[in-house]
VEXDREN-2710 file (C-alpha; in Angstrom, 1 decimal):
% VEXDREN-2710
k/r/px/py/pz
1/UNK/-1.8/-43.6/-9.5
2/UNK/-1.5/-43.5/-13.6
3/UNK/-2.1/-40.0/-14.8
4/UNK/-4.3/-39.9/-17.8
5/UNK/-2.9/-37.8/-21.1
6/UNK/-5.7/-35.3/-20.9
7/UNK/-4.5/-34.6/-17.1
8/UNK/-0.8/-34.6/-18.6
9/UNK/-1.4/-32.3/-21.0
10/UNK/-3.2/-29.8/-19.2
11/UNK/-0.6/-29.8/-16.4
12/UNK/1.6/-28.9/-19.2
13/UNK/-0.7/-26.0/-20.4
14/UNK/-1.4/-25.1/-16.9
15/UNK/2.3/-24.4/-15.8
16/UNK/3.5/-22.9/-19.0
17/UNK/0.6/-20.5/-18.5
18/UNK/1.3/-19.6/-14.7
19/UNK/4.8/-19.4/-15.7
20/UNK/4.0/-16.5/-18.5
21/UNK/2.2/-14.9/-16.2
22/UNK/4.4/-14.7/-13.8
23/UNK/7.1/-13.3/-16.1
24/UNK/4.3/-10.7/-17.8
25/UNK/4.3/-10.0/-14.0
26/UNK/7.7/-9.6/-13.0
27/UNK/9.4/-8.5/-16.1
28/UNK/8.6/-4.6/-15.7
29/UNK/10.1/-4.3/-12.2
30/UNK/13.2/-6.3/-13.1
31/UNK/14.0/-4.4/-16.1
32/UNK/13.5/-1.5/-13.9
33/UNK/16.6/-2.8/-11.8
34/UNK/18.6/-3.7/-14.6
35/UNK/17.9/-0.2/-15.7
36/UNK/19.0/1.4/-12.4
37/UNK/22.7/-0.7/-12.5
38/UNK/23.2/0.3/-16.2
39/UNK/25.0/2.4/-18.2
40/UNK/23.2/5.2/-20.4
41/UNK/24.9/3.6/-23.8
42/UNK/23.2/0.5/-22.9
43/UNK/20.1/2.5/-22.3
44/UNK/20.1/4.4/-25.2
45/UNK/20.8/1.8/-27.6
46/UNK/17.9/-0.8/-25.6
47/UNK/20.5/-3.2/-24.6
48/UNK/19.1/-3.4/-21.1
49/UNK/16.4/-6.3/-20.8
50/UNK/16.8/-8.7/-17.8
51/UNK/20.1/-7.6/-16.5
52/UNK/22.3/-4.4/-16.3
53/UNK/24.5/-4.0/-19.1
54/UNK/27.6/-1.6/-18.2
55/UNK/26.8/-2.2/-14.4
56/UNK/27.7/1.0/-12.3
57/UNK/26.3/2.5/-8.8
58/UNK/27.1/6.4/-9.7
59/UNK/23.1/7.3/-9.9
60/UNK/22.5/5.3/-6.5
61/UNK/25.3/7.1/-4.5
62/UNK/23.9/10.6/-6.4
63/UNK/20.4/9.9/-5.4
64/UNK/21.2/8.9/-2.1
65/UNK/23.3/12.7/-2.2
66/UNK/20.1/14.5/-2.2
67/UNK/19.1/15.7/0.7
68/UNK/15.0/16.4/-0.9
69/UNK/14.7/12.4/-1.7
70/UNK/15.5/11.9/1.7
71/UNK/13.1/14.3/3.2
72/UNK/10.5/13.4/0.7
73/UNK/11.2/9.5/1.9
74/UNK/11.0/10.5/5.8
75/UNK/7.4/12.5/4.9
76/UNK/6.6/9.1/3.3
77/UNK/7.1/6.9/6.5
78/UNK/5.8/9.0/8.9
79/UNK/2.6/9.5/6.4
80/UNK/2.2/5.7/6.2
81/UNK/2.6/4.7/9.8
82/UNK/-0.1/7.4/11.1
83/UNK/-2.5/6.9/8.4
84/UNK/-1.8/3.2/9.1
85/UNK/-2.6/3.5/12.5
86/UNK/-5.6/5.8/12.0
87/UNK/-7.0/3.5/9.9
88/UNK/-6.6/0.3/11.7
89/UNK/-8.4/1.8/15.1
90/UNK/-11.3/3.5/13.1
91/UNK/-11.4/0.4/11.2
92/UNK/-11.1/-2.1/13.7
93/UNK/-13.7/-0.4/16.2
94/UNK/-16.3/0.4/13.3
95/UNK/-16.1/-3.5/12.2
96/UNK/-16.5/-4.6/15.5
97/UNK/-19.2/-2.5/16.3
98/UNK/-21.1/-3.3/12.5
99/UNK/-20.5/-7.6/14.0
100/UNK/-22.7/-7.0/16.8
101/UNK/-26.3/-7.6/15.7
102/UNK/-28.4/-6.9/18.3
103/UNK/-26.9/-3.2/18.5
104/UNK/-29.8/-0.8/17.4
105/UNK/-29.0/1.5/14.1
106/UNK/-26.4/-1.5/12.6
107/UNK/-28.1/-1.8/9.1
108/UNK/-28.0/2.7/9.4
109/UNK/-24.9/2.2/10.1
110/UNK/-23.5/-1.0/7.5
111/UNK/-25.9/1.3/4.9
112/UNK/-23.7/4.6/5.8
113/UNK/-20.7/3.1/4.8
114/UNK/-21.4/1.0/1.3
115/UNK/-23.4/4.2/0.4
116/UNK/-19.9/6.2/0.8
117/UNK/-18.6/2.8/-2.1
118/UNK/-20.8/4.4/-4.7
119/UNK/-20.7/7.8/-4.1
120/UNK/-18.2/10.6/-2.8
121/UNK/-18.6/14.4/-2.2
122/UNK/-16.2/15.1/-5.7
123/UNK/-13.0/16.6/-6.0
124/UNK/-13.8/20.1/-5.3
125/UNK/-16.2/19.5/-2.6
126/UNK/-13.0/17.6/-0.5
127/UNK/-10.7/20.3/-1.8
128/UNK/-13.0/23.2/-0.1
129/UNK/-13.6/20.9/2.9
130/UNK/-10.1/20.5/3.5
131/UNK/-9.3/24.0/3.4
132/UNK/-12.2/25.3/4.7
133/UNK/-10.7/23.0/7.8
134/UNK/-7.5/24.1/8.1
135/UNK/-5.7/21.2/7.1
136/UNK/-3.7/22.5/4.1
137/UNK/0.1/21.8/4.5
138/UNK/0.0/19.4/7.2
139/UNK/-0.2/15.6/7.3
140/UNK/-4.0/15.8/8.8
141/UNK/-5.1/16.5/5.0
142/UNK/-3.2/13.3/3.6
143/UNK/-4.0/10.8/6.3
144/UNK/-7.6/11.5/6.9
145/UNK/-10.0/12.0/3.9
146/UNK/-9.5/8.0/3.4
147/UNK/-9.1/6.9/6.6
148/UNK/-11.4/3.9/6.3
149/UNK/-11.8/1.7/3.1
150/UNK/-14.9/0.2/3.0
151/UNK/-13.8/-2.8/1.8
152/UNK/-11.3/-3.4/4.4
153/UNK/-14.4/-2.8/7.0
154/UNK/-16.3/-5.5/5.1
155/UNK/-13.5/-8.1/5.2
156/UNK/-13.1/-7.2/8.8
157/UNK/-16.7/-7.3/9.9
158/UNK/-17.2/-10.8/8.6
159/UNK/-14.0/-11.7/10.5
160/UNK/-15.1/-10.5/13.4
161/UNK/-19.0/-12.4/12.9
162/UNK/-17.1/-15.1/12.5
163/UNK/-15.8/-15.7/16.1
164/UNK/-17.4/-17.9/18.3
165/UNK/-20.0/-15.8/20.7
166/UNK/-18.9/-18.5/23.7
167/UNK/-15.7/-16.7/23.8
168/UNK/-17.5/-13.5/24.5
169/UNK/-19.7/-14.9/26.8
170/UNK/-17.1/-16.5/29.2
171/UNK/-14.8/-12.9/28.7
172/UNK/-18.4/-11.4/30.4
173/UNK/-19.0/-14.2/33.0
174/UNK/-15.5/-13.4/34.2
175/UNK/-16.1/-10.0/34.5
176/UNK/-15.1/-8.4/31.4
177/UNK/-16.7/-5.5/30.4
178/UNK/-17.0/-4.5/26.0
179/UNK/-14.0/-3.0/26.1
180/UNK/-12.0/-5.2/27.7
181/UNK/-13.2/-8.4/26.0
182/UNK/-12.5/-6.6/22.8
183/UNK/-8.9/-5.5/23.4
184/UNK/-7.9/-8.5/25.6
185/UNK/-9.9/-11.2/23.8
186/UNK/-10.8/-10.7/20.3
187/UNK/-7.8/-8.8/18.6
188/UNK/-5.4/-11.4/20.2
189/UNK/-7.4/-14.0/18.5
190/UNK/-7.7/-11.3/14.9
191/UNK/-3.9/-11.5/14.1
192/UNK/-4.0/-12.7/10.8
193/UNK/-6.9/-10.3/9.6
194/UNK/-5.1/-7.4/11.4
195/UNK/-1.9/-8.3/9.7
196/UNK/-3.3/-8.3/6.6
197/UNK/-5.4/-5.0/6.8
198/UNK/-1.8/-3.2/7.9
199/UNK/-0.4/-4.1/4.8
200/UNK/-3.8/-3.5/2.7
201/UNK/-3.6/0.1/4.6
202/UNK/0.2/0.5/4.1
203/UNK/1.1/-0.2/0.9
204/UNK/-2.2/1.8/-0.2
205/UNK/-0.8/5.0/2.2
206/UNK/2.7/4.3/0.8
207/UNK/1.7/4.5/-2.8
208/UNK/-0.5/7.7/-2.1
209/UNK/0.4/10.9/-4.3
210/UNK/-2.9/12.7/-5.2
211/UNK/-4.0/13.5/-1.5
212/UNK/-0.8/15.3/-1.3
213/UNK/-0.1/16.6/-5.0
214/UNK/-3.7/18.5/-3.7
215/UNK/-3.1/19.9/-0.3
216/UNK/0.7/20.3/-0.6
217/UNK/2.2/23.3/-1.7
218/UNK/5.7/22.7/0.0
219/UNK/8.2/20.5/-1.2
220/UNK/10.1/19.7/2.5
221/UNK/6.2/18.2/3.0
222/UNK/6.3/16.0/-0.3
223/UNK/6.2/12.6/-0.4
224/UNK/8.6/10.5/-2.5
225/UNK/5.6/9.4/-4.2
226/UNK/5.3/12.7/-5.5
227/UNK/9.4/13.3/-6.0
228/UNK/9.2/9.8/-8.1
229/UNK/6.2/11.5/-9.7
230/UNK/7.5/15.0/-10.7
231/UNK/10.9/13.0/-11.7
232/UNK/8.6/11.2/-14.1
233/UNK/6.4/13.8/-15.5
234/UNK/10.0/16.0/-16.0
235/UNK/8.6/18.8/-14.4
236/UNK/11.4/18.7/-11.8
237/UNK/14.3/17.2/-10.3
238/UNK/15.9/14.8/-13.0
239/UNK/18.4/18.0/-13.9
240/UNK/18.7/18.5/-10.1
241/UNK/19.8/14.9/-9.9
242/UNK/22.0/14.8/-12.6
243/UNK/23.7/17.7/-12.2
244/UNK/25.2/16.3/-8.9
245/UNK/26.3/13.0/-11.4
246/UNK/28.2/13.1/-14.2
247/UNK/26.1/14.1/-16.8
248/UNK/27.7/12.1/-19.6
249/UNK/27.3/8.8/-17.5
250/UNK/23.9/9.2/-17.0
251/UNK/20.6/10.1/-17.7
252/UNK/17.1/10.8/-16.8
253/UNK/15.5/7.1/-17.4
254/UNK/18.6/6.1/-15.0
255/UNK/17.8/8.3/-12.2
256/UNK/14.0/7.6/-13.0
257/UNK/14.8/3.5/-12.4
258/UNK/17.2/3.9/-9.3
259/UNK/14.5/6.1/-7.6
260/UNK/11.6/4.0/-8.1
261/UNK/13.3/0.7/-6.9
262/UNK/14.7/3.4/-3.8
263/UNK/10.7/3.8/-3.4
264/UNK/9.4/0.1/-3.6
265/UNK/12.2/-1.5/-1.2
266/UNK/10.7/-1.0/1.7
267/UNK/7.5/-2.7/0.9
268/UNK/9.6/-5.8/-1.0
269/UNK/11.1/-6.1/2.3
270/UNK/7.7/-6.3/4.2
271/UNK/5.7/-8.0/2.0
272/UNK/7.2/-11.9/2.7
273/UNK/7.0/-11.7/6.9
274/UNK/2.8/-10.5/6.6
275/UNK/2.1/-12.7/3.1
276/UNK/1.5/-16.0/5.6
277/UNK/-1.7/-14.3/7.0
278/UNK/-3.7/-13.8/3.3
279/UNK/-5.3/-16.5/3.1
280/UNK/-6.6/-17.2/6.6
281/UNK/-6.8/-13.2/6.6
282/UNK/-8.8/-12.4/3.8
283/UNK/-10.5/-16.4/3.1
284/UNK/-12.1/-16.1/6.7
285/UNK/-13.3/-12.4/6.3
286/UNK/-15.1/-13.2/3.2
287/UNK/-16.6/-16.4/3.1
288/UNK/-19.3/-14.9/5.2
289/UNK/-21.3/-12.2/4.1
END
C-alpha cells in the first residue's frame, strides 16, 4: 500500500521524537558509567560524556574493599525480599478479598484503603508509632509502615474481578474450599499480575532510604540506599573510600558513579526476565474499574 507524505512525514517526526526521548532517558545513567571507568583528569576537565575517557577499575576494586558497602548491600537484599514478600501476601489476600462482591463490609473496606491515598497519620505521628512499638533498629520498622500500596491493590483487585466466576465454581463443585481455590486455582492463573507487582514492590523496597534514614541509628543496619545517599550528601564515606584508593587517581564524583551503578545492577539484571508480563499485567488490572 502507497504511503501518503503526511503519513511519511509524521513517521519521520514520530521516530526522531521517541529516539530523543529515549536518549533524554538514557543519557544520565550512561554518563554515570562512563564516569565510574574514568579517570579524575577526565572528570575534572568534563571530558567524560558517553564513554570513559582514561578507562581504569581502581574505584571498583576499592569499593568492592569495603567491608560497610557490603553490609549496607546485604541489609538492602534481605530488606527487599521480606518487604517484598510481606507485601505481595497482604496484597494479594486484601485484593482478593476487595473482588468478591457479595462479601458484606467490601465498599468499608475498598473505602478504608483509597481513604489511606489521600491522607496519612504525618511524619511525626509514624515516627512516635514506630517507637512507641518497639521497632526502632530492626527491619520491622522499614518493611512494614508501607506494606500495601494502594495502587498495586487497585491494579490487583480488577485483575482478580476479572477472572471468569466458572472457574470458581467448578474449583467448589469439586470440593474446593476458599482457600484452596484461591491458592491452587487463581494465583496459578495471576502470574503475569503477580510478576509484575514483585517488581512494582521491589524496586520500590530497593530504592527505599527515608524509612531507614528515620528509624536507623546504626550503620551495620544501613541500607546502601542510604550509604549511596550519605556518599552523595558528603556527610560520610567518600574520604573513607578514597583513602583505601589512591587519592591522586581519584575522586569523590568517581566513587559517587561506581557506587551508584554497584546499586542499580541488580535491578538492570531483573528488569528484562519480568518486563514480558506489563502489559498483560497491568492492561488487564486496569481496564476494569
Amino acid at each position: 500500500m502507497k504511503q501518503s507524505q503526511s503519513y511519511k512525514t509524521f513517521t519521520v517526526f514520530n521516530v526522531t521524537f521517541l529516539l530523543l526521548v529515549v536518549f533524554l532517558t538514557l543519557y544520565p545513567f550512561v554518563n554515570i558509567i562512563a564516569q565510574s571507568f574514568s579517570s579524575q583528569e577526565a572528570i575534572t576537565a568534563g571530558k567524560v560524556n558517553l564513554f570513559p575517557v582514561g578507562f581504569n577499575t581502581v574505584t571498583y576494586a576499592a569499593v568492592a574493599s569495603d567491608p560497610m558497602f557490603w553490609r549496607n548491600y546485604g541489609n538492602t537484599v534481605l530488606y527487599t525480599v521480606v518487604a517484598t514478600a510481606i507485601s505481595m501476601v497482604l496484597t494479594t489476600c486484601y485484593a482478593y478479598v476487595l473482588s468478591k462482591k457479595h462479601i458484606k463490609g467490601r465498599s468499608l473496606l475498598i473505602g478504608v484503603a483509597v481513604f489511606t491515598m489521600f491522607f496519612n497519620g504525618g511524619l511525626i505521628p509514624n515516627y512516635i508509632l514506630i517507637s512507641t512499638l518497639g521497632l526502632k533498629n530492626s527491619i520491622w520498622a522499614v518493611v512494614l509502615p508501607n506494606a500495601i500500596s494502594v495502587f498495586n491493590l487497585l491494579v490487583m483487585k480488577s485483575f482478580f474481578e476479572g477472572m471468569p466466576n466458572e472457574l470458581e465454581e467448578a474449583a467448589a463443585i469439586d470440593g474446593l474450599n476458599q482457600v484452596q481455590t484461591f491458592l491452587r486455582v487463581v494465583l496459578p492463573l495471576s502470574k503475569a499480575v503477580l510478576a509484575t507487582m514483585i517488581l512494582f514492590y521491589a524496586v520500590a523496597n530497593w530504592n527505599a532510604w527515608f524509612g531507614a534514614f528515620l528509624y536507623m541509628d546504626k550503620k551495620e543496619l544501613f541500607p546502601v540506599t542510604i550509604y549511596l545517599r550519605n556518599l552523595i550528601a558528603g556527610t560520610s564515606g567518600v574520604h573513607d573510600v578514597g583513602a583505601s584508593v589512591d587519592n591522586e587517581t581519584q575522586i569523590a564524583a568517581n566513587i559517587k558513579a561506581v557506587t551508584m551503578v554497584l546499586t542499580v545492577l541488580p535491578i538492570l539484571t531483573i528488569y528484562p526476565f519480568v518486563q514480558k508480563y506489563f502489559v498483560s499485567g497491568v492492561m488487564l488490572g486496569s481496564v476494569k474499574g
